[in-house]
Chimera marker file (.cmm) of the C-alpha trace (Angstrom):
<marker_set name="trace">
<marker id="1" x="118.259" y="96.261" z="122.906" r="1" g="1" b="0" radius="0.5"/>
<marker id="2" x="114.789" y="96.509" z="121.125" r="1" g="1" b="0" radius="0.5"/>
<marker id="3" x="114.341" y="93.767" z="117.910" r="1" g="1" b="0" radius="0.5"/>
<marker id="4" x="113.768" y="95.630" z="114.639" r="1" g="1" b="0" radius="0.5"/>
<marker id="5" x="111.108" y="94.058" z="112.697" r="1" g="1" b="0" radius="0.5"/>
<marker id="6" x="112.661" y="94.430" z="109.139" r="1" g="1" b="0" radius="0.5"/>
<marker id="7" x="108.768" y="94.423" z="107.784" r="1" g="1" b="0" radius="0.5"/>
<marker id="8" x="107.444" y="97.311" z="110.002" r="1" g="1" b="0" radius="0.5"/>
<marker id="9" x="111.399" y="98.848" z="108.977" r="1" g="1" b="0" radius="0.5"/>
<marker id="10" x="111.152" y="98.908" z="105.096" r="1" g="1" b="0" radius="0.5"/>
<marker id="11" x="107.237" y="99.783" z="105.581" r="1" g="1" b="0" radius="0.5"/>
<marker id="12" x="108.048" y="102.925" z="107.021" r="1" g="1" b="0" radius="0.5"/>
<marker id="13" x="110.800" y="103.523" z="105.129" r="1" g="1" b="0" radius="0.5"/>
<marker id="14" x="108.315" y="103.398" z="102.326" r="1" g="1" b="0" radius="0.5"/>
<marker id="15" x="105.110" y="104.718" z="103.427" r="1" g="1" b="0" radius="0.5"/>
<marker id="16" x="105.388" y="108.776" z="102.381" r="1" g="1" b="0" radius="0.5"/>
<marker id="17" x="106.868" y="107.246" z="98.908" r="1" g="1" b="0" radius="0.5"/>
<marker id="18" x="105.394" y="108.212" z="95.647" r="1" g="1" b="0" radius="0.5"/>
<marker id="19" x="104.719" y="105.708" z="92.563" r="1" g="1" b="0" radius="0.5"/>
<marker id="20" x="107.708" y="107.006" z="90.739" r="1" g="1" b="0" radius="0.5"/>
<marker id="21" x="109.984" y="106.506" z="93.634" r="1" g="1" b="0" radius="0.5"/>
<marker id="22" x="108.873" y="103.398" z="94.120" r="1" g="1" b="0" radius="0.5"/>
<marker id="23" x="109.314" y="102.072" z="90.397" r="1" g="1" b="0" radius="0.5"/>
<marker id="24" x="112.720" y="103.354" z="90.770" r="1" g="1" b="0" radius="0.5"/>
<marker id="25" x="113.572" y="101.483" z="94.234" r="1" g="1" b="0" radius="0.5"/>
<marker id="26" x="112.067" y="98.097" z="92.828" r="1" g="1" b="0" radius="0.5"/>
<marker id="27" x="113.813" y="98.720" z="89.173" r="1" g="1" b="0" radius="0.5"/>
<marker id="28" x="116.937" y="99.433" z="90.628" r="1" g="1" b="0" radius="0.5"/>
<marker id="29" x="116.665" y="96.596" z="93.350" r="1" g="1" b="0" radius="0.5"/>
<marker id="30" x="116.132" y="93.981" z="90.146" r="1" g="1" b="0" radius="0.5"/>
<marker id="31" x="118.793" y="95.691" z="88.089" r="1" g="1" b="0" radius="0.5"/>
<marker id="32" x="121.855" y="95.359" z="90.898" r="1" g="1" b="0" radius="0.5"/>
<marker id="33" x="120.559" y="92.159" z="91.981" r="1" g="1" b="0" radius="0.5"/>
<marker id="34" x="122.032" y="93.101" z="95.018" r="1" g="1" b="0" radius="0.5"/>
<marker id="35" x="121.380" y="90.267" z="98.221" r="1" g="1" b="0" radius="0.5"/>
<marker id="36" x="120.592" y="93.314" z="100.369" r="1" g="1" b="0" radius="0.5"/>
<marker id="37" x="117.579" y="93.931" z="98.462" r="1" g="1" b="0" radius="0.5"/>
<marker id="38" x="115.129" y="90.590" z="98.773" r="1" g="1" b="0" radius="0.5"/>
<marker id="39" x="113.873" y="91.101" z="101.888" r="1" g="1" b="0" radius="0.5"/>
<marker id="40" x="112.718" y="94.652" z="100.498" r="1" g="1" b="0" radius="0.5"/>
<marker id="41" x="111.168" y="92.708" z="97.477" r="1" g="1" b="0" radius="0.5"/>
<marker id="42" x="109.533" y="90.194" z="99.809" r="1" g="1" b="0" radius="0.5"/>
<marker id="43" x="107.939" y="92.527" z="101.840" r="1" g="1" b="0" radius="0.5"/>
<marker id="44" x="106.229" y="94.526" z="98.766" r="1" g="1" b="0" radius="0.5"/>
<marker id="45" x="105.170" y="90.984" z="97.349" r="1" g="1" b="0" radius="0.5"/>
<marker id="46" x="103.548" y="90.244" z="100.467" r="1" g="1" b="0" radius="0.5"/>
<marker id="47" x="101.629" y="93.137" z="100.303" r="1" g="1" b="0" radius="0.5"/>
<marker id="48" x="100.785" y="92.262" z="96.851" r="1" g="1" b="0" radius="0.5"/>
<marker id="49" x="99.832" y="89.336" z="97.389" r="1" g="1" b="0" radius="0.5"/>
<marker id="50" x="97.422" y="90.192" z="100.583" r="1" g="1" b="0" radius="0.5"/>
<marker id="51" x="96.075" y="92.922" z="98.753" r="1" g="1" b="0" radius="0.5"/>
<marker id="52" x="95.082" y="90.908" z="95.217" r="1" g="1" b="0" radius="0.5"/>
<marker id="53" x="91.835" y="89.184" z="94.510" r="1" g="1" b="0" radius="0.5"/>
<marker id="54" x="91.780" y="85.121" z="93.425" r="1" g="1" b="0" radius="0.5"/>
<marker id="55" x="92.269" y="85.843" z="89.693" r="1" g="1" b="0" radius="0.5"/>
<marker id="56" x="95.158" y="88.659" z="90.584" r="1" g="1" b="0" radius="0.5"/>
<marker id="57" x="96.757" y="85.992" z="92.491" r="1" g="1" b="0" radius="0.5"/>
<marker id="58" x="96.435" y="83.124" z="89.491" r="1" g="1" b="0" radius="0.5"/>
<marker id="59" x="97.959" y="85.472" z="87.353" r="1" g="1" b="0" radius="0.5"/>
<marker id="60" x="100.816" y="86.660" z="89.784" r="1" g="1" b="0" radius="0.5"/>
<marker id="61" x="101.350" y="82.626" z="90.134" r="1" g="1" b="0" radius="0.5"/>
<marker id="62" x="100.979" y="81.827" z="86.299" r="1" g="1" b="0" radius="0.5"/>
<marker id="63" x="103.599" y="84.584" z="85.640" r="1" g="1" b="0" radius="0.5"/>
<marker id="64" x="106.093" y="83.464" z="88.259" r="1" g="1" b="0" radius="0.5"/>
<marker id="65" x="105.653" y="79.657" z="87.149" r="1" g="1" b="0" radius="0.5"/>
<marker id="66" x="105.572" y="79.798" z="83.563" r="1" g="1" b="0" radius="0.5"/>
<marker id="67" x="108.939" y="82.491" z="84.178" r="1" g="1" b="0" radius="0.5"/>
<marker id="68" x="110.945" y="80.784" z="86.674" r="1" g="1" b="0" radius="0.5"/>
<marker id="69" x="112.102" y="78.426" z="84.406" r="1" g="1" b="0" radius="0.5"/>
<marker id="70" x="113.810" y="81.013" z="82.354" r="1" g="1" b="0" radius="0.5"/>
<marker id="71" x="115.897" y="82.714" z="85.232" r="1" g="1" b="0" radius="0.5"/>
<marker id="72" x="119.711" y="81.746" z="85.799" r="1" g="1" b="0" radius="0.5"/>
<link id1="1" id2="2" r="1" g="1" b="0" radius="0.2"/>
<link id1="2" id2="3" r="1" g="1" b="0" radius="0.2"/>
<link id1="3" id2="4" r="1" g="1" b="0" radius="0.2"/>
<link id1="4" id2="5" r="1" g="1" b="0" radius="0.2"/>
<link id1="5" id2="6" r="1" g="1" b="0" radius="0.2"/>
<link id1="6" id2="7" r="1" g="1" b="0" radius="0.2"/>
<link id1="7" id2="8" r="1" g="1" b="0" radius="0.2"/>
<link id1="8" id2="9" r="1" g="1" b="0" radius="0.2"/>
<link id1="9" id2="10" r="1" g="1" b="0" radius="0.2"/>
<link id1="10" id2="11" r="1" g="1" b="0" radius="0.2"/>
<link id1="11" id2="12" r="1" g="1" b="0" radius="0.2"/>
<link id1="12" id2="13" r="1" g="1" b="0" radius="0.2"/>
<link id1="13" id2="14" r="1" g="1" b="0" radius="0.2"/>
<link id1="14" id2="15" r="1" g="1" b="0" radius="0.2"/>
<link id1="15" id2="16" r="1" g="1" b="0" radius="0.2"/>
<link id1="16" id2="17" r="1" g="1" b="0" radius="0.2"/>
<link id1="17" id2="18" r="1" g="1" b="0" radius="0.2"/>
<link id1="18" id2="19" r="1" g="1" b="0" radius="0.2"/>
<link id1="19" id2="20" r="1" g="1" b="0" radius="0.2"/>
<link id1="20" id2="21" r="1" g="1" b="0" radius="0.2"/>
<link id1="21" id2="22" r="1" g="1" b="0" radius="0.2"/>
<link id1="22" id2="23" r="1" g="1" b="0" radius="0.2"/>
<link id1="23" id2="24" r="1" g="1" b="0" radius="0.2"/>
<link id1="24" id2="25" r="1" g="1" b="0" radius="0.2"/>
<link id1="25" id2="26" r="1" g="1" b="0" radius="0.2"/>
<link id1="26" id2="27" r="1" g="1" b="0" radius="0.2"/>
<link id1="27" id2="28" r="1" g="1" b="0" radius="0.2"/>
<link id1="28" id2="29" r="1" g="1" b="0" radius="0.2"/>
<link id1="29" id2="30" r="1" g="1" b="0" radius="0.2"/>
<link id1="30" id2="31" r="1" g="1" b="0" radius="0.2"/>
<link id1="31" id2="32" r="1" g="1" b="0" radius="0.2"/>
<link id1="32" id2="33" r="1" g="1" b="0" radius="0.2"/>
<link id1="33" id2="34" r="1" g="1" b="0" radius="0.2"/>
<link id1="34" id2="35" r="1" g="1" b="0" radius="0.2"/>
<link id1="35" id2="36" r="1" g="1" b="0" radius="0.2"/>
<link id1="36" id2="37" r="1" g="1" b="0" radius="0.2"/>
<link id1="37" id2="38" r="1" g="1" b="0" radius="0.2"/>
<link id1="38" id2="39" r="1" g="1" b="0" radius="0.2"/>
<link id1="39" id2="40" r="1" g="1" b="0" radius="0.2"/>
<link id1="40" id2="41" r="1" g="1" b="0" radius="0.2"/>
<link id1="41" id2="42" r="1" g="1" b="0" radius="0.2"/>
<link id1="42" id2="43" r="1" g="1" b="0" radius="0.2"/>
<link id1="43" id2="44" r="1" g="1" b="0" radius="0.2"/>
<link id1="44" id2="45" r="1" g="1" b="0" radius="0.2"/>
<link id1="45" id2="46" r="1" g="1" b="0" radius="0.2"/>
<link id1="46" id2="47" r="1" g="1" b="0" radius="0.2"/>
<link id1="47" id2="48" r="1" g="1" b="0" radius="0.2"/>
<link id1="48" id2="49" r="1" g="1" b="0" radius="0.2"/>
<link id1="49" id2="50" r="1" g="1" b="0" radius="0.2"/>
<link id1="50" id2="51" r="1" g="1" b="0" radius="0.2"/>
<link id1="51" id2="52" r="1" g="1" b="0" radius="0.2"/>
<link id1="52" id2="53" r="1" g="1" b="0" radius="0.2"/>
<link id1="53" id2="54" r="1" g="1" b="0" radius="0.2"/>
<link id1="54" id2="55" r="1" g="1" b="0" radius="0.2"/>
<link id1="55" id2="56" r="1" g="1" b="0" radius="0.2"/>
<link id1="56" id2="57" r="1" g="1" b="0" radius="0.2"/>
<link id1="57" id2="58" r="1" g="1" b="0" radius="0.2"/>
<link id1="58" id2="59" r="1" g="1" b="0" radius="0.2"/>
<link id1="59" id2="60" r="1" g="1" b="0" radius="0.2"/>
<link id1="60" id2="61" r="1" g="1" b="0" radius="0.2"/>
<link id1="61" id2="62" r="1" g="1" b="0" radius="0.2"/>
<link id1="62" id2="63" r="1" g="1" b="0" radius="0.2"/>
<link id1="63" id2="64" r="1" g="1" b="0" radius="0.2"/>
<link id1="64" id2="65" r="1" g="1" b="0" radius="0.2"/>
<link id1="65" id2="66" r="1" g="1" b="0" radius="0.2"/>
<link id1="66" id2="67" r="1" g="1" b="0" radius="0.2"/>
<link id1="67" id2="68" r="1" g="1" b="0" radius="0.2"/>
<link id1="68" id2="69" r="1" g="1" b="0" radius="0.2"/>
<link id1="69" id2="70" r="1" g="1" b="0" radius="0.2"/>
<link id1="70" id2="71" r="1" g="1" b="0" radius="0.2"/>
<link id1="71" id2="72" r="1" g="1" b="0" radius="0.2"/>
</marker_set>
């Protein structure tokens, strides 16, 4: 049996996707809050966050800190 790499997976499932698809995958991935859906939402950070310059990054980490503390 061959091991699915559930990056290379959700990358492909992705790759032919347009912007508006993809704002609808992501908003309704946030707005179920469904478990199924983080490793989805991991993978599209990553490529955020390998893709973003040094002050991209500070903000993407000033927005997550100075957030966190609100979630729950």
């Amino acid at each position: 049996m061959k091991n699915i790499s559930i990056r290379d997976y959700i990358i492909s499932n992705f790759k032919d996707t347009d912007e508006k698809e993809m704002r609808k995958a992501i908003d309704t991935s946030i707005e179920t809050k469904e478990e199924e859906a983080l490793p989805g939402m991991g993978v599209f950070f990553e490529i955020l966050w390998e893709n973003s310059n040094e002050v991209n990054k500070k903000t993407i980490m000033n927005t997550i800190s100075s957030n966190i503390k609100n979630v729950g």
